[in-house]
C-alpha positions in Angstrom: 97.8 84.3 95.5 96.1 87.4 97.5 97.2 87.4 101.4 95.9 90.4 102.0 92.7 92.2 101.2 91.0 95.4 101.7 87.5 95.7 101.6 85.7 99.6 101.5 81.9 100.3 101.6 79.5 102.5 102.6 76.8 102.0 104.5 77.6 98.3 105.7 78.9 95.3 104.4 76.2 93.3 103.0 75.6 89.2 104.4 76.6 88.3 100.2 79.6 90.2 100.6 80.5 89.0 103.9 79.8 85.2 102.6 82.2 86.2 99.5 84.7 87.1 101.6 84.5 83.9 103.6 85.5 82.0 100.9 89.5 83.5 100.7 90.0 81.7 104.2 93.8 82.2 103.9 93.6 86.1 102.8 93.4 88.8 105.9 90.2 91.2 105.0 90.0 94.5 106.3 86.9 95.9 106.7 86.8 99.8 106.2 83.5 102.3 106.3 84.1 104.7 103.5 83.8 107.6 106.4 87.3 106.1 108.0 88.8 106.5 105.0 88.0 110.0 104.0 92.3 110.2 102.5 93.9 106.8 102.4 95.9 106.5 106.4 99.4 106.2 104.7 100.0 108.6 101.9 98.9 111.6 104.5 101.7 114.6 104.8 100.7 114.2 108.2 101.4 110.6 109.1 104.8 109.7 109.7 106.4 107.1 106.8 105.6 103.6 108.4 108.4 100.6 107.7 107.2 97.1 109.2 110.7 96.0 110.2 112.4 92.3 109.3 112.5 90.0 112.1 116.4 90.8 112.7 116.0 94.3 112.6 113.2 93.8 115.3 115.3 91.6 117.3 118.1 94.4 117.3 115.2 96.8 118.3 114.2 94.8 121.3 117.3 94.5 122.4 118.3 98.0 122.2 115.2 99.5 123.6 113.7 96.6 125.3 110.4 95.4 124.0 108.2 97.2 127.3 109.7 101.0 126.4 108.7 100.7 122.9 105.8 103.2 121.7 102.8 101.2 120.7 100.5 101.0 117.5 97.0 99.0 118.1 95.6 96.2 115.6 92.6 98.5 115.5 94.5 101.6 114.3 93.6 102.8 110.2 97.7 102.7 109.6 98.3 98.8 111.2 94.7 97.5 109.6 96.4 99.2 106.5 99.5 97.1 106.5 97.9 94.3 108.6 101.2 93.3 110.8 101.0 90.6 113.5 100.9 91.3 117.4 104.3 91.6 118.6 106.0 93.2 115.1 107.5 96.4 114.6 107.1 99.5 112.8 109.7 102.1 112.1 108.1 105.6 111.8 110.1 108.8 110.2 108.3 111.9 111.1 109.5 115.0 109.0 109.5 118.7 110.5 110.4 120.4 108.3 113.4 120.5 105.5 116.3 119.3 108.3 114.1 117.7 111.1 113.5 113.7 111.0 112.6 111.8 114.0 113.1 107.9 114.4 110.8 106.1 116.5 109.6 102.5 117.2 106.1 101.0 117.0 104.8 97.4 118.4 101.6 95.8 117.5 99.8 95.5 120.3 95.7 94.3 120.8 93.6 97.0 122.2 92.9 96.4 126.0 89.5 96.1 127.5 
């Protein structure tokens, strides 16, 4: 049972792999371009440890920080696509700096405005 799928290539997706795809109607396919993958988004030094959060611990979140002050993360961005969330859910993100430094922050999916 696959829910989720990623799907790389690299020029563009061709119409027989587009109607291949179509047939896993209840798997989520990401799309990637080789080029926007050049190092995979999550196992970068330089990208913060991502932790899609339970639905309690997200409750305690939006209560704690309310749900408008919390930093956002957009469905369009290489990370989310990566770990395909819903609108509304929240990531925990640990940035390092260093060997004593950690900083905590809160991310909600949010669709890209127009």
């Amino acid at each position: 049972d696959i829910r989720h799928c990623i799907v790389m290539y690299s020029n563009k997706c061709t119409p027989t792999a587009g109607k291949d795809m179509a047939l896993y109607e209840r798997t989520a396919m990401e799309q990637f371009k080789m080029e926007q993958i050049v190092v995979c988004p999550v196992d970068s030094e330089m990208v913060p440890k991502y932790t899609l959060l339970t639905d309690d611990e997200a409750s305690t979140v939006r209560k704690r920080y309310g749900a408008q002050r919390l930093a956002k993360i957009l469905t369009t961005d290489p990370v989310q696509r990566y770990y395909n969330a819903k609108v509304g859910d929240i990531y925990r993100t640990v940035s390092r700096f260093g060997a004593m430094q950690t900083e905590i922050n809160y991310r909600v999916v949010t669709e890209p405005t127009t």
